[in-house]
C-alpha positions, 0 to 999 in steps of 0.5 A: 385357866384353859388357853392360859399359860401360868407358873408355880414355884415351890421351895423346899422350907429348909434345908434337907438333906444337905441341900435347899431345893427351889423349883418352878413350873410354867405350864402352857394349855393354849389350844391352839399349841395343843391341836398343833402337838397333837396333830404332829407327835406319835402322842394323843391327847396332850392336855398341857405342856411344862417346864420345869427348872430346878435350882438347887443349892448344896450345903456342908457345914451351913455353907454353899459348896455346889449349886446346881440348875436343871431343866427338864420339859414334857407334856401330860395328858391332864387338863388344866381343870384336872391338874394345876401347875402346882399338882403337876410339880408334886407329881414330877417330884413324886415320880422321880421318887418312885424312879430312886427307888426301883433303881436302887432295888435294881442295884441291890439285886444286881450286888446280890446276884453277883455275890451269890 
């Protein structure tokens, strides 16, 4: 795959937490962008970079009431032998899972300080 641009697409199987959740990823790899971000960024060792865009629609009561798109771009030092456009979606969605949590551990710290 090195040199390759590629996508992936992710659904959410049903509908959780009121709310039906697609993402989709295209990576890039091409050497050529590589040496040019590596040589021009404050970062070393770009192996790839991504974008991803997630399309999510929000229910109440079975029906559409929002819909919502958001896309975020970024880079990694992983190589695509090492990490596939798929695994880089778990990834992304594993991290922003482990960011909810500290904040929400932040929140309930903060409420507790300001109670005591």
């Amino acid at each position: 795959m090195t040199g390759d641009e590629t996508d992936a697409r992710k659904k959410m199987p049903k509908i959780q937490h009121g709310r039906h959740e697609i993402r989709e990823i295209w990576v890039s790899d091409k050497p050529e962008l590589m040496a040019y971000l590596n040589e021009f960024s404050n970062f070393e060792d770009i192996g790839q970079i991504f974008r991803i865009h997630r399309h999510v629609e929000h229910y109440e009561k079975s029906v559409v009431i929002k819909t919502t798109h958001e896309v975020i771009v970024g880079f990694t030092s992983l190589p695509a032998d090492r990490a596939n456009p798929r695994s880089l979606l778990d990834l992304n969605r594993k991290h922003w899972t482990i960011e909810l949590n500290h904040n929400m551990i932040d929140s309930r710290l903060q409420k507790a300080d300001h109670s005591a």
